[in-house]
C-alpha positions in Angstrom: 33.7 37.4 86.8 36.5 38.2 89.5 36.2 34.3 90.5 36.9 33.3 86.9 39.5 35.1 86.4 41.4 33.9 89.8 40.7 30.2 88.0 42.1 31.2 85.0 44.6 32.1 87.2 45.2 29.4 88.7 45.0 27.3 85.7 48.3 29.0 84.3 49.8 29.1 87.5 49.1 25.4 87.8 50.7 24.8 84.6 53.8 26.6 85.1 54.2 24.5 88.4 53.8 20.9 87.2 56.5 22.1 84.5 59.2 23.6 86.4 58.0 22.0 90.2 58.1 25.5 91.7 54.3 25.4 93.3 53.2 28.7 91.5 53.2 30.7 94.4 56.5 32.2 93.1 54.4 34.2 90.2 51.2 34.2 92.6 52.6 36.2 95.2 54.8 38.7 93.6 51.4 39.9 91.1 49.0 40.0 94.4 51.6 42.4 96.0 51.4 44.4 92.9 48.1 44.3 92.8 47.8 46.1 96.5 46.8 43.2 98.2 48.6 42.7 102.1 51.7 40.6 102.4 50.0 38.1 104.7 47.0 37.9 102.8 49.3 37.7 99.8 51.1 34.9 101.7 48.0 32.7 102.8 46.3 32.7 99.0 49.3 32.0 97.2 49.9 29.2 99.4 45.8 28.2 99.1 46.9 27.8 95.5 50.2 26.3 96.1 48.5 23.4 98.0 46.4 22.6 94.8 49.0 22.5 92.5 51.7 20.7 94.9 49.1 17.8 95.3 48.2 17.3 92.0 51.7 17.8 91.3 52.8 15.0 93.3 50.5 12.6 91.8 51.3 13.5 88.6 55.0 12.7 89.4 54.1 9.7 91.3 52.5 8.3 88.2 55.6 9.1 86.3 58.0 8.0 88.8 59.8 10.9 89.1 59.6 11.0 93.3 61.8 9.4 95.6 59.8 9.1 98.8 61.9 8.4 101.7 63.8 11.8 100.5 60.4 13.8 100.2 59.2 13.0 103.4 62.9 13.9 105.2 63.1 17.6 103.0 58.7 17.9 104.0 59.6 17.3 107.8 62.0 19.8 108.4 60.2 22.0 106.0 57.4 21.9 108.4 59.8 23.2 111.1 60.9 25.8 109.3 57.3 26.7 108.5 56.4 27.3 112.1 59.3 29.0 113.2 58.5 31.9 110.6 54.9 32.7 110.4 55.2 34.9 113.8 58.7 36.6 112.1 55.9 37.1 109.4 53.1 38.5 111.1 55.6 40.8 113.4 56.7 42.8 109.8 53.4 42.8 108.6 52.2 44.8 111.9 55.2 47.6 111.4 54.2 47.5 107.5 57.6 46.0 106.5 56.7 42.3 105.3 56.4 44.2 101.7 60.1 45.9 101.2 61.5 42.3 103.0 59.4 39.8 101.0 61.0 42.1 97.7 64.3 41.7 98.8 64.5 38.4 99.6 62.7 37.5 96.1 65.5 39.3 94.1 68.5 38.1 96.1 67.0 34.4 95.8 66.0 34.2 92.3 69.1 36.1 91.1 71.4 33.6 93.1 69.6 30.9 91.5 69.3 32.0 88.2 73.1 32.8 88.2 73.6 29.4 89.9 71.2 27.5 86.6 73.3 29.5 84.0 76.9 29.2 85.4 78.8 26.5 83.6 80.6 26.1 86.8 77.8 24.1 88.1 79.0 21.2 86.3 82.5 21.1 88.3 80.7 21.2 92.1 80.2 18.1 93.9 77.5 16.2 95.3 77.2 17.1 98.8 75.7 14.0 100.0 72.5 13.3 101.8 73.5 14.8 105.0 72.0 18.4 103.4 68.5 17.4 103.0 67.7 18.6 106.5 69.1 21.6 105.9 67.5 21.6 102.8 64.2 21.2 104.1 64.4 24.0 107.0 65.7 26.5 104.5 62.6 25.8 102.1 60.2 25.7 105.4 61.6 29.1 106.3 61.1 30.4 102.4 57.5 28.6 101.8 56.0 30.7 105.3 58.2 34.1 104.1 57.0 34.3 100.3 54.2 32.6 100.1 55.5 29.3 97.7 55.7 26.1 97.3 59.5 26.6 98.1 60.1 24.3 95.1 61.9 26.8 93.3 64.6 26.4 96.4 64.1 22.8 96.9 64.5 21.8 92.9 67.9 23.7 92.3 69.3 22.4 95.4 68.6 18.5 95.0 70.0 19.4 91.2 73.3 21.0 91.9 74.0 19.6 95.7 72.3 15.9 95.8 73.0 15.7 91.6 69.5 14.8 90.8 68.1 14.1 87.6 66.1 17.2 87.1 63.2 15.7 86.4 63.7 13.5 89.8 64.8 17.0 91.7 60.9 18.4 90.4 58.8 15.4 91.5 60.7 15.1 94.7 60.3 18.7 95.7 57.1 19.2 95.0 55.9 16.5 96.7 57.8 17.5 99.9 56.2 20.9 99.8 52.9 19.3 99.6 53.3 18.9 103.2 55.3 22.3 103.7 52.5 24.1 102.3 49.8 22.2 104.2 52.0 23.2 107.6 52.2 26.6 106.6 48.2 27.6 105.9 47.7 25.6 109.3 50.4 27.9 111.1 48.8 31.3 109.4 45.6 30.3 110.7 46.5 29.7 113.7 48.1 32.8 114.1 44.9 34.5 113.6 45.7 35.3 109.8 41.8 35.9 107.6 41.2 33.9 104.5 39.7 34.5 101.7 37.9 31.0 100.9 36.0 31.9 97.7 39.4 33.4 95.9 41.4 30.6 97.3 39.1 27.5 96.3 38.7 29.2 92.9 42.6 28.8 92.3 42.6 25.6 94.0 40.0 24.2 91.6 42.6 26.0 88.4 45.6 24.4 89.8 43.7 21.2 89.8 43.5 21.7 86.2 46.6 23.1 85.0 49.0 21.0 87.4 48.9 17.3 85.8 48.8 19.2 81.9 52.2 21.2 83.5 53.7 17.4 84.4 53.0 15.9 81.2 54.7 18.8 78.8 57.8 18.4 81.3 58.8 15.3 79.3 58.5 17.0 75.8 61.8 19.0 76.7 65.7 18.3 77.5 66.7 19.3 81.0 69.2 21.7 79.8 66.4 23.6 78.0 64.2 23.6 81.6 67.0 24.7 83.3 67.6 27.8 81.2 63.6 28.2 81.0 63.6 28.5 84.8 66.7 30.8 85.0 65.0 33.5 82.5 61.8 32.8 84.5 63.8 33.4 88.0 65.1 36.2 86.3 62.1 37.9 85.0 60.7 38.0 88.3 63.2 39.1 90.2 63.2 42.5 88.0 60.0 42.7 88.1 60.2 43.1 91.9 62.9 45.8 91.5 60.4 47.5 89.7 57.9 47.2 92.3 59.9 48.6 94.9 60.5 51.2 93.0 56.5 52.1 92.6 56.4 50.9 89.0 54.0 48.6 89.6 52.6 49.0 85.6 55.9 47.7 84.4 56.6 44.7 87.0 53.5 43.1 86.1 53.8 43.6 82.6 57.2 41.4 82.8 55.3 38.8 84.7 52.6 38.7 82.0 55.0 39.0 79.5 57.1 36.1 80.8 54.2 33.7 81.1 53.1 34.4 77.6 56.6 33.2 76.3 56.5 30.2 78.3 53.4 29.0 76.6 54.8 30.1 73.1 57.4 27.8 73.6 55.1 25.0 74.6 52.9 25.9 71.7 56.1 26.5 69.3 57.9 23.0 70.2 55.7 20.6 68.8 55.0 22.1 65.9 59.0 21.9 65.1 58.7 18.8 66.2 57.1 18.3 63.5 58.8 20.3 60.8 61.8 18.3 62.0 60.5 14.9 61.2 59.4 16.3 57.8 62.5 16.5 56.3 
């Protein structure tokens, strides 16, 4: 029953990441940390999952042409080095029991800045930054992926949106097919570092993400990129709170708002068609 419930899991995690191109580890990690489970072990199944869901992902997107490759394999390169260089930073605050309270902290000061950054109407007066960031890009997602335990989509898509100007749905297939090989250097580099896995839970979301991923890519188009934008931002925002609360030993309440945030999301997916509809009746 446990090994159903981690594909069901990953089945709505997998969803969520074809969608909004954020890999799923960003809801993944946060819920196995409220759940009691160790940040590195946290870390290395989240990012188990991630892989699933970033390579589907990025064959979903590939079919759509939503991926520009010569720019996914530049942000994926330096993401690798950014990867590497973390994983001991990792496994250094794990051993002093303090990967937890700085995993939290950079969650909320991330998804807050981004979720600011998705809602400010400022963003429409910045300019593009040119391609010269993409390196910089990549590292800083490298560094994120091996920290939290994502995709480091949820960086990676805002960034080619606001600073490269990016059609959004270009931004999502690019990203997540760059942290297809982020990811991959990141389980390699936990390994390596001596870091247990647990295979059974691991393949189990895997095989979800498999699933839920390519449905995820498809529902993208069903929606205007303003209304993702905004999606992401409440979804960035939700679980930043819901980390707050976790510090704070409320662990009831923080994954209720995770819970509580994915069962909106697919309301709205249920929701929209079915206006759809109501629209073209009258």
């Amino acid at each position: 029953m446990e090994l159903f419930l981690f594909m069901i899991g990953g089945a709505v995690i997998g969803i969520l990441s074809g969608f909004f191109g954020i890999g799923g580890g960003i809801i993944l990690t946060p819920t196995l940390l409220v759940l009691g489970y160790e940040p590195s072990q946290a870390i290395i199944l989240s990012l188990m999952l991630t892989l699933g869901s970033t390579v589907t992902g990025t064959m979903s997107h590939i079919r759509l042409k939503n991926v520009n490759g010569k720019l996914a394999v530049l942000l994926g390169v330096f993401g690798v080095m950014g990867s590497v260089i973390t994983v001991p930073f990792v496994k250094w605050l794990d051993s002093i029991n303090g990967a937890s309270p700085i995993i939290s902290i950079v969650y909320i000061g991330i998804l807050s800045w981004f979720s600011y950054q998705f809602l400010s109407k400022r963003n429409k007066e910045s300019k593009a930054k040119g391609a010269s960031v993409a390196p910089l890009i990549g590292l800083f997602t490298g560094v994120i992926s091996s920290l939290m335990g994502v995709s480091g989509g949820f960086v990676m898509t805002p960034l080619l949106s606001k600073w490269l100007k990016l059609d959004l749905t270009k931004a999502i297939g690019t990203s997540i097919s760059a942290a297809s090989i982020i990811v991959l250097s990141g389980i390699g580099s936990y390994l390596y570092a001596g870091e247990a896995l647990d295979y059974r839970h691991g393949i189990m979301l895997i095989i979800g993400a498999l699933i839920g991923t390519p449905i995820g890519s498809i529902q993208l188009k069903r929606f205007s990129g303003v209304v993702v934008k905004k999606m992401l931002a409440v979804l960035y925002m939700v679980v930043a709170v819901s980390m707050i609360f976790k510090m704070l030993s409320i662990s009831t309440v923080s994954l209720g708002l995770i819970l509580a945030s994915v069962l909106a999301f697919f309301g709205m997916l249920i929701y929209s068609p079915q206006q759809s509809k109501r629209a073209e009746n009258y």
